[in-house]
N, C-alpha and C positions, 0 to 999 in steps of 0.2 A: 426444443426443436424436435427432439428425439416423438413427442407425444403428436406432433403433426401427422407423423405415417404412421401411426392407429387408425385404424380405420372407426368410424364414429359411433358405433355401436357399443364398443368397447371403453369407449370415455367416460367420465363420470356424471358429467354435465353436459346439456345440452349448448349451455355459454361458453363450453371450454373451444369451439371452431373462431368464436368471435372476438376471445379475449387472448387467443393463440398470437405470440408474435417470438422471435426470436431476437427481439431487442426489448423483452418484457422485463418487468420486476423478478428481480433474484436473479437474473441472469446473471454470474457473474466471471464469466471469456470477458478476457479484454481490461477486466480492472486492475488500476496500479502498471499499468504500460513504464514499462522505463527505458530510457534511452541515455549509457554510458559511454563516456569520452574517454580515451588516458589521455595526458598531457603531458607535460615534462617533469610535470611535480609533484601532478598525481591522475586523480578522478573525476569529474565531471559527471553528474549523475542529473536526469530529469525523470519527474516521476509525476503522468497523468493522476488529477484526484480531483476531478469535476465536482460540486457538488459539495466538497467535503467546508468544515468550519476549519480555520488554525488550530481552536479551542478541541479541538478531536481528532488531532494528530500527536502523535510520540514518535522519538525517535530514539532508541535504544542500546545498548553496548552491551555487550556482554560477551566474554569468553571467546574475541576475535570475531564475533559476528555483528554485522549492523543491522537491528528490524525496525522499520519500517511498519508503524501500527497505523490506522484510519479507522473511526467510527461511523454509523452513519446511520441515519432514522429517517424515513420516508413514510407520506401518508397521503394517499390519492383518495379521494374520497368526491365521490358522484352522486349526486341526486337527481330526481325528476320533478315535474312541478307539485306534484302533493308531497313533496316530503319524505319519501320514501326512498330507499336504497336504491339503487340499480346495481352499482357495485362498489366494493370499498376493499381495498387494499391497503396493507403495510409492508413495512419489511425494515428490518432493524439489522445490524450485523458488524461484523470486525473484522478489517483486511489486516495481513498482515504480508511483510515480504522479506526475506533476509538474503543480506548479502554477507560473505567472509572479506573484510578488509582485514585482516591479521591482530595479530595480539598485542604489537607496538603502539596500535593506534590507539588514541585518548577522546575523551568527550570533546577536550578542549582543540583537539585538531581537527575536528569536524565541524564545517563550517556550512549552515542552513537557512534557506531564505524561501517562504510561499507567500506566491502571489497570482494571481487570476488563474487558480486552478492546477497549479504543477510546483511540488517541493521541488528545490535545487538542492542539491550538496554537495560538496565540495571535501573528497577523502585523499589526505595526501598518502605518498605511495614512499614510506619509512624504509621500505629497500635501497631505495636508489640514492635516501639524502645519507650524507658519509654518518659515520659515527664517532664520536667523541671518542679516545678511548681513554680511559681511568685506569689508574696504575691502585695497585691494591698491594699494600706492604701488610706483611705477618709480623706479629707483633715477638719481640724478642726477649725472651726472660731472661732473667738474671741481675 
């Protein structure tokens, strides 16, 4: 957007006013939008990923953090009637996004489901469910 208010002189290309948009390729404001709930149990989590495959999504644990990975490959590609380019575009890349759900929480209490373009997950909230407690006896010689 920023390359809009250059004045045109200064641009590289003459195509750069026509192929100018702020919802262009690479953009990327806006992606991995999430939208968190608490609940009584825990988390609720929505997470925009228009576009994306299952097969090119992770979701990760590590060290009280949850990321949220996305791959994603695009290829615009335009001809005219002889054959020739007019313009061709790509763009490859890797979203990522982390959240802290704390250090108590496990793989298996994360519960995940994509479908028409938005991961759900489901992170309970280990603070609030009581805790067992375990009695720990020292062992007595003699």
């Amino acid at each position: 957007m920023l390359n809009m208010l250059i004045p045109r002189m200064y641009r590289k290309s003459l195509f750069d006013d026509f192929f100018d948009t702020p919802f262009g390729v690479g953009n990327t404001a806006g992606l991995m939008k999430t939208d968190v709930k608490a609940t009584e149990d825990g988390y609720e989590m929505e997470i925009d990923l228009p576009g994306i495959d299952k097969e090119n999504l992770t979701v990760q644990l590590e060290n009280g953090y949850m990321t949220v990975t996305a791959k994603t490959e695009k290829k615009n590609d335009e001809k005219n009637d002889n054959g020739r380019y007019v313009r061709r575009e790509r763009f490859s890349g890797t979203y990522s996004r982390s959240f802290y759900v704390g250090e108590e929480v496990t793989e298996e209490d994360i519960k995940a489901k994509y479908e028409n373009g938005i991961l759900k997950l489901f992170v309970p909230d280990k603070e609030k469910q009581p805790k067992v407690e375990e009695k720990k006896y020292v062992a007595i010689e003699g």
